[in-house]
C-alpha positions as CSV (number, residue, x, y, z in Angstrom):
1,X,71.4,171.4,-307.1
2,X,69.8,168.2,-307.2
3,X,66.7,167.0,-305.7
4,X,67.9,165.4,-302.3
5,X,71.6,166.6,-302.3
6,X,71.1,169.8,-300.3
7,X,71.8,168.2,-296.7
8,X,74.3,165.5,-296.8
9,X,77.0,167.0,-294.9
10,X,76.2,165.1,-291.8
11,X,77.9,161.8,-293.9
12,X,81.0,162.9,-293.2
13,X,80.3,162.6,-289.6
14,X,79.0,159.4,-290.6
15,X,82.3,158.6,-291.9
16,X,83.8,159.7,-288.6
17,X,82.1,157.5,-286.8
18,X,83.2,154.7,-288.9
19,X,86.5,155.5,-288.8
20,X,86.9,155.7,-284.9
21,X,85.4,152.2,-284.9
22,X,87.8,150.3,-287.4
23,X,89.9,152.4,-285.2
24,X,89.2,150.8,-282.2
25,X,89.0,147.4,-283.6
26,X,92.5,147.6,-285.1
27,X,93.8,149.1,-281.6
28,X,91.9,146.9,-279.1
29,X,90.1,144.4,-281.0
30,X,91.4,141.0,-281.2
31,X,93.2,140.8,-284.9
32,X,96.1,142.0,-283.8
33,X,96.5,140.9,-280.5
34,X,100.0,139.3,-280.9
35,X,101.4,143.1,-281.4
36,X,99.5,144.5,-278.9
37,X,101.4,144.5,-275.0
38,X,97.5,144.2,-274.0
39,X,96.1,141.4,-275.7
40,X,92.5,141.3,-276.1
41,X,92.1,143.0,-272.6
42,X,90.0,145.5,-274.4
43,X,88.0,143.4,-277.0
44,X,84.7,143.5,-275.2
45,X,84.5,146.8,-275.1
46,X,81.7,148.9,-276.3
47,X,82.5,149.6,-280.0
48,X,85.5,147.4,-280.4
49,X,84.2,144.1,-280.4
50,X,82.4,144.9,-283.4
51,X,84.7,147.7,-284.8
52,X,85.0,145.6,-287.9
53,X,81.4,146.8,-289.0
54,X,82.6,150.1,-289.4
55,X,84.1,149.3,-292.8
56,X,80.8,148.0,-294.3
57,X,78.8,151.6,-292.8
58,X,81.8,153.2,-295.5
59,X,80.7,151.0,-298.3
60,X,77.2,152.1,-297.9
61,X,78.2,155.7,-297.7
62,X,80.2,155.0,-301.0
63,X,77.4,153.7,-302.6
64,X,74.9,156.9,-301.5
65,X,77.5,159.4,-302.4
66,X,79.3,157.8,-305.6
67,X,76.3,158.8,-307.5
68,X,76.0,162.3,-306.6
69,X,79.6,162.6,-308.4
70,X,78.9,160.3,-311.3
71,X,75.9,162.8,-312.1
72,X,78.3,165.7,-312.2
73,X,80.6,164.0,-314.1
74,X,80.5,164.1,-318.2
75,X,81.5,160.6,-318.9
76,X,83.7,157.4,-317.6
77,X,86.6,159.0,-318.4
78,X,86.1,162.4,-316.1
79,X,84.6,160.2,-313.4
80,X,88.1,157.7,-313.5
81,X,90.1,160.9,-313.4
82,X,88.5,162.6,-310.5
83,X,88.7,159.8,-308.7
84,X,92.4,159.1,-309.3
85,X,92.9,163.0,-308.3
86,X,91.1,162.0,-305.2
87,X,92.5,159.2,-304.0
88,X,96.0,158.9,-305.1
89,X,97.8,162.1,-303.9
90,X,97.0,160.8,-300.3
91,X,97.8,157.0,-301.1
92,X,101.2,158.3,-302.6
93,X,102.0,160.3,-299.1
94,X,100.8,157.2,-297.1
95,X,102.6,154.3,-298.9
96,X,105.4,156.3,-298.6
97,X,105.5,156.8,-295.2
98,X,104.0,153.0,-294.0
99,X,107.1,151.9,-296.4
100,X,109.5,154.4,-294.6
101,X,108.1,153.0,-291.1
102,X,108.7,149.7,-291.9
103,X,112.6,150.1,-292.1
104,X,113.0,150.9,-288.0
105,X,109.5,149.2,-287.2
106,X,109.1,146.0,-289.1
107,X,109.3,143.9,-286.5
108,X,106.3,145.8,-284.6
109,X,104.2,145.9,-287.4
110,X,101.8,143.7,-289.2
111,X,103.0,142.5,-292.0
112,X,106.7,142.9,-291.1
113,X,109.3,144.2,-293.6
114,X,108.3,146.0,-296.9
115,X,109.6,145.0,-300.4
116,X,109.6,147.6,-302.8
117,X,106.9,146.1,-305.2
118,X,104.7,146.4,-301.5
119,X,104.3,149.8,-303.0
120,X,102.8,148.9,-306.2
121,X,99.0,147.7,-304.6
122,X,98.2,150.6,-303.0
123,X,99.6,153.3,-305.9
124,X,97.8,150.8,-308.2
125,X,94.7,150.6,-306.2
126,X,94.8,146.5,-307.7
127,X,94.5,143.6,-305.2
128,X,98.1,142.6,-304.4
129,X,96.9,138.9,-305.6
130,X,96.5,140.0,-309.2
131,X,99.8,141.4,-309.2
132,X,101.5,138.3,-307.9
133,X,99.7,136.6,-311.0
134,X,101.7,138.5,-313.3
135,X,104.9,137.3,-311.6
136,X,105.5,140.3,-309.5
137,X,106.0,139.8,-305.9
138,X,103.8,142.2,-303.9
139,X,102.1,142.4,-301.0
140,X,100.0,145.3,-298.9
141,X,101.6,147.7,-297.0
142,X,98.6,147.9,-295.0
143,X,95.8,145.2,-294.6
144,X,93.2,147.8,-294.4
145,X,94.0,148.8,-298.0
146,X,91.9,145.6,-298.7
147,X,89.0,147.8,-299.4
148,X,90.0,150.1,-301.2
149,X,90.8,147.5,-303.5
150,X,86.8,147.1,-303.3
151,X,86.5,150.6,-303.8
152,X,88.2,150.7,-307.0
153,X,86.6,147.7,-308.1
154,X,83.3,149.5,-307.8
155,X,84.4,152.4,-309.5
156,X,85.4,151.0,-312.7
157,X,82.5,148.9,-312.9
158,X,79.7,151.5,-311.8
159,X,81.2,154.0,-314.5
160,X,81.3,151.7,-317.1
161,X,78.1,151.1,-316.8
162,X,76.3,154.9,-315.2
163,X,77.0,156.4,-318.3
164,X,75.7,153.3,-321.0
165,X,72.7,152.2,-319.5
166,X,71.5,154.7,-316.5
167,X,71.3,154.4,-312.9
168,X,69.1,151.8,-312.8
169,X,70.4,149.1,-314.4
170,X,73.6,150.5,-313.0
171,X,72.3,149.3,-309.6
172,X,70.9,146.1,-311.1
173,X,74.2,145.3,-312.2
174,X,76.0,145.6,-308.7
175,X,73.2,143.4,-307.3
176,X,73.7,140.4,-309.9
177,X,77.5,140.5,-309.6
178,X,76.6,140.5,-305.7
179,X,75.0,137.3,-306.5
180,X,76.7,135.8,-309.1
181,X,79.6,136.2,-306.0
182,X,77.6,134.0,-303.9
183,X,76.1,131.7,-306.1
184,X,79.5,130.7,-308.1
185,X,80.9,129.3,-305.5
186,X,78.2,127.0,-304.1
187,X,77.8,125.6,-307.6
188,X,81.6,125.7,-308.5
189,X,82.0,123.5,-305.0
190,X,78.9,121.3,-305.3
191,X,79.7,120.3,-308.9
192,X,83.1,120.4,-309.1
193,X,83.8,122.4,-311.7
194,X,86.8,122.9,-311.6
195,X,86.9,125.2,-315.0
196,X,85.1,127.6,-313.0
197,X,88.2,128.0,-310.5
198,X,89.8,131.1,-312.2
199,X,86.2,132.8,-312.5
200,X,85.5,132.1,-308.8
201,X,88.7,133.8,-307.9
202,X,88.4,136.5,-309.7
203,X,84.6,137.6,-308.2
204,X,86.1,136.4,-305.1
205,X,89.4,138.8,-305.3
206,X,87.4,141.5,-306.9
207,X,85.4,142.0,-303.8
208,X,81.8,141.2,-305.7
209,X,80.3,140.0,-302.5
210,X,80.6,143.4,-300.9
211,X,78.8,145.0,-304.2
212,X,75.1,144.9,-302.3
213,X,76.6,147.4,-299.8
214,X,76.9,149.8,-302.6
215,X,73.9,149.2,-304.0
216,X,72.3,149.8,-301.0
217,X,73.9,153.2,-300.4
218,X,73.2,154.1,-304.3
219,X,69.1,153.4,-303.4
220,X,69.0,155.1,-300.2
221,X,70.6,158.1,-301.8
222,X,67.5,157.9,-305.2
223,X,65.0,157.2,-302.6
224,X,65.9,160.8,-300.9
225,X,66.2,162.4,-304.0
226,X,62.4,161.2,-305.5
227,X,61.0,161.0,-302.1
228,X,59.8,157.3,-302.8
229,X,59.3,154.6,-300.1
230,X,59.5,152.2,-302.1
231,X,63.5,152.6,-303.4
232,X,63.7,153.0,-299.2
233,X,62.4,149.7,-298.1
234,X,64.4,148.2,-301.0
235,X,67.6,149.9,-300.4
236,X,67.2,148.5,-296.5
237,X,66.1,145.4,-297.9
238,X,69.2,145.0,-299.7
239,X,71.5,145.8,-297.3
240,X,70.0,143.6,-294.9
241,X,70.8,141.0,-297.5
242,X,74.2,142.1,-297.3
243,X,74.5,141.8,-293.4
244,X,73.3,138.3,-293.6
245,X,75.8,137.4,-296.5
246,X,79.2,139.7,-295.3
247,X,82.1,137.1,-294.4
248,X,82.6,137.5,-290.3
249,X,86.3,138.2,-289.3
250,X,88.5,135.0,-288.1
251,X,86.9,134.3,-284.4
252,X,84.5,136.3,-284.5
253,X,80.8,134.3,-283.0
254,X,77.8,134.1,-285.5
255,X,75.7,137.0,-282.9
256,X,78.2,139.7,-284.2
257,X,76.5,139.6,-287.1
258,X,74.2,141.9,-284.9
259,X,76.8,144.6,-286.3
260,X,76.6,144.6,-289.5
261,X,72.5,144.4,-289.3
262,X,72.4,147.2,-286.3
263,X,74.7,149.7,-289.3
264,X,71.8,149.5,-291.8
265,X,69.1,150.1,-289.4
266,X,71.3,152.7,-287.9
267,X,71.7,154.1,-291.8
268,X,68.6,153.8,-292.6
269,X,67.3,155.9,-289.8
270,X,69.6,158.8,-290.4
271,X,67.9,158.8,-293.8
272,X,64.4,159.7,-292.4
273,X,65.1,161.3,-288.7
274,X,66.8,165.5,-289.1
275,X,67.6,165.3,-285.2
276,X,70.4,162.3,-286.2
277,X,71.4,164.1,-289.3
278,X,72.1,166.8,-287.0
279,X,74.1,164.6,-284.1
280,X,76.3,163.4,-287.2
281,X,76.9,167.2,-288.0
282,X,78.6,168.0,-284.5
283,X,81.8,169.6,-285.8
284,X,84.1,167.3,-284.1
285,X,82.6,164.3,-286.3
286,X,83.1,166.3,-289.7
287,X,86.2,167.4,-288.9
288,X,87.1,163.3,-288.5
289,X,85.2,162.6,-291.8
290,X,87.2,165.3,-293.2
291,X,91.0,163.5,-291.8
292,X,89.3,159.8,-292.3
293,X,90.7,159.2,-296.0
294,X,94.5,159.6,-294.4
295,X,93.8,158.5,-291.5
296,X,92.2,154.9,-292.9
297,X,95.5,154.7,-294.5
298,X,98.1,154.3,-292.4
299,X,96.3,154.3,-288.5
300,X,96.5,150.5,-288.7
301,X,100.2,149.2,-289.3
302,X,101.9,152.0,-288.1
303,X,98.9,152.8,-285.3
304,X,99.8,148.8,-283.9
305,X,103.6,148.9,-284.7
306,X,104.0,152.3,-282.9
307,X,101.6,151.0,-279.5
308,X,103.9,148.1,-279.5
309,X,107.0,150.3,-279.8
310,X,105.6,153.1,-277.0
311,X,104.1,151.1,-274.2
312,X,107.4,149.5,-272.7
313,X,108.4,153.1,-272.7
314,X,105.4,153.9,-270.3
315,X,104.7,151.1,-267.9
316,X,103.8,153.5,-265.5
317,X,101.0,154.5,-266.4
318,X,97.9,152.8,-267.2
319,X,98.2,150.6,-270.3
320,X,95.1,152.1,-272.3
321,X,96.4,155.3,-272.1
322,X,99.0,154.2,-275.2
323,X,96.3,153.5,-277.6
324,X,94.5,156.6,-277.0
325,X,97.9,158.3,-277.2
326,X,98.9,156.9,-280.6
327,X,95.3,157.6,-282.0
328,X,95.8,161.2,-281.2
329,X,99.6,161.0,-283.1
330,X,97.8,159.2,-285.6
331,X,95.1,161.6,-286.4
332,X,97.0,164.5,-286.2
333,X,99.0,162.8,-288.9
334,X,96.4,162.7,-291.3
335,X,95.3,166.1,-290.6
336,X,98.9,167.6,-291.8
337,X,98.7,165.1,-294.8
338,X,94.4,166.0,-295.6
339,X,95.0,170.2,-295.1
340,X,98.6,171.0,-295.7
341,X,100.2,168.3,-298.1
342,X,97.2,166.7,-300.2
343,X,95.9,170.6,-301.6
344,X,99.4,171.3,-303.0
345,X,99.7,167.7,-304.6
346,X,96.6,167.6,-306.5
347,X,97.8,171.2,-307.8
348,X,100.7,169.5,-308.7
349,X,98.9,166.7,-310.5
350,X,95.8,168.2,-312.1
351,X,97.9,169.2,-315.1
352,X,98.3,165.3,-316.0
353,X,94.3,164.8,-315.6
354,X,93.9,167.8,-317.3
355,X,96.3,166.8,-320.1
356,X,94.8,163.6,-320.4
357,X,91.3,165.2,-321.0
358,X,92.6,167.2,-323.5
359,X,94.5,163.5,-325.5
360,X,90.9,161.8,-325.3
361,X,89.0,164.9,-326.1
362,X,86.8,164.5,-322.9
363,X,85.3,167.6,-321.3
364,X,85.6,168.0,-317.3
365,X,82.7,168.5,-314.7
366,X,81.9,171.6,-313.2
367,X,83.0,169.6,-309.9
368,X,86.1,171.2,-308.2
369,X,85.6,169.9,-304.9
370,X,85.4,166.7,-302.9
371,X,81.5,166.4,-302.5
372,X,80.1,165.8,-298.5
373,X,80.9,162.6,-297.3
374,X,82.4,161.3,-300.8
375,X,84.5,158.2,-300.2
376,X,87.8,158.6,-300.0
């Protein structure tokens, strides 16, 4: 076992707690108000004002924990497939089901009706943007699947580069892209160089400006495994960086930035204090951190189109009642999909990883399962 790697369970409570807060910001926050019977009735609430944030606390989990399997894992090529194996059987069950719901619910949902090259983003895991470039009309069947766009993004460029030139320079890379991403455009806009549009868009679509998140998350994670303070203050360093830089959401006032700056600190301090490693443990937040992969997947779209669809039929009672009632449909979807249909599809699908390995000549990791709080 590596050095630092023999408590991290509690990440996956982590991961809980970031899922209940984009929950809350997709079911009471204000960016989907116009679907929602309630308006923003609920959008200063505790939590869902700045539910948003809780995307950005997954990033930096991504980052800590992406490592731990890209040591495991014998080359690019085993790290790509794992990670297909990991995130696709669940993405297949979820973009068929958010394109099934879109049939009956289109009108409730964001996003309205589904076209069948909708499908192709999220089976992909490619921004629907650089699809559209290639002539194909697609769009996301979910809006959340923005960052697992990110996600993927990060992959392919942190395996590229893990198993050429080591983890350091791995995490020096992700920081100059993370800069090149917010220099470019200044310079690009200031100069008007307009042969640096395509460029721009590109670190723009690829979701570059959200690479110090991971690189935060990839120190914190060396700095516990070699017990140095120094790799600590930089990884919080960094991802303070990356609070200051994030893009806000639409409407949101420059003080929620408060957020994104309160999930470092909050981060960082479940790095260095057991008696918060061990609140994160509770059972009830692994056990979301174990349904939040799923559950990220289709609780937005559906979650709204479904409140929208429910609450005429129970105006008696009070209104946030629905919400809470369509969370509790919506997790107990993505437990059937996590425990009961996800094991028997990556059965199914193994064969074509392993037959791939066996075409390229690449040995497989020891790995077999999903490592604590591995992103999804």
């Amino acid at each position: 076992m590596h050095k630092g790697q023999e408590r991290i369970g509690y990440l996956d409570g982590l991961r809980g707690v970031a899922i209940l807060l984009t929950a809350a910001w997709h079911f009471l926050g204000p960016i989907y108000q116009m679907h929602l019977p309630y308006g923003r009735a609920f959008e200063w609430w505790p939590g869902v004002r700045y539910g948003w944030a809780g995307v950005n606390l997954f990033f930096l989990i991504s980052g800590y924990v992406i490592f731990i399997t890209l040591e495991r894992c014998t080359g690019f090529v085993d790290f790509i497939l794992r990670r297909w194996l990991r995130l696709f059987p669940a993405m297949l069950v979820a973009s068929l089901i958010l394109y099934a719901a879109r049939i009956p619910m289109g009108d409730a949902m964001p996003g309205g009706y589904a076209q069948p090259g909708d499908l192709l983003p999220g089976l992909m895991l490619i921004n629907p943007v650089y699809i559209r470039t290639m002539g194909v009309m697609a769009h996301s069947l979910d809006g959340a699947f923005w960052s697992l766009y990110v996600e993927a993004a990060f992959y392919i460029v942190i395996g590229l580069a893990f198993f050429r030139i080591g983890w350091a320079r791995s995490v020096a890379l992700l920081l100059v892209l993370y800069a090149l991403s917010l220099i470019v455009p200044v310079l690009v806009h200031r100069y008007h160089l307009h042969w640096a549009l395509r460029p721009t868009f590109f670190l723009y679509h690829a979701g570059f400006q959200n690479f110090g998140w991971f690189a935060s998350g990839a120190l914190f994670l060396k700095a516990r495994q070699n017990s140095d303070r120094g790799l600590f203050w930089m990884a919080l360093a960094i991802g303070l960086c990356s609070a200051t830089t994030t893009v806000l959401p639409g409407g949101m006032e420059r003080s929620s930035r408060a957020a994104l700056f309160a999930g470092i600190l909050f981060f960082a301090a479940v790095q260095q204090w057991r008696w918060l490693q061990d609140l994160l443990a509770a059972k009830g937040l692994l056990w979301l951190g174990f349904v939040s992969y799923p559950f990220y997947l289709l609780h937005s779209a559906i979650g709204v189109g479904l409140i929208a669809e429910i609450a005429p039929l129970m105006s008696g009672v009070p209104v946030i009642l629905v919400p809470l009632l369509v969370l509790g449909l919506m997790i107990g979807l993505a437990w059937i999909i996590a425990a009961r249909i996800e094991p028997p599809l990556v059965r199914l699908l193994r064969p074509v990883t392993d037959a791939i390995r066996r075409l390229l000549g690449v040995g497989a990791s020891s790995q077999t399962a999903r490592v604590s709080g591995e992103p999804a």
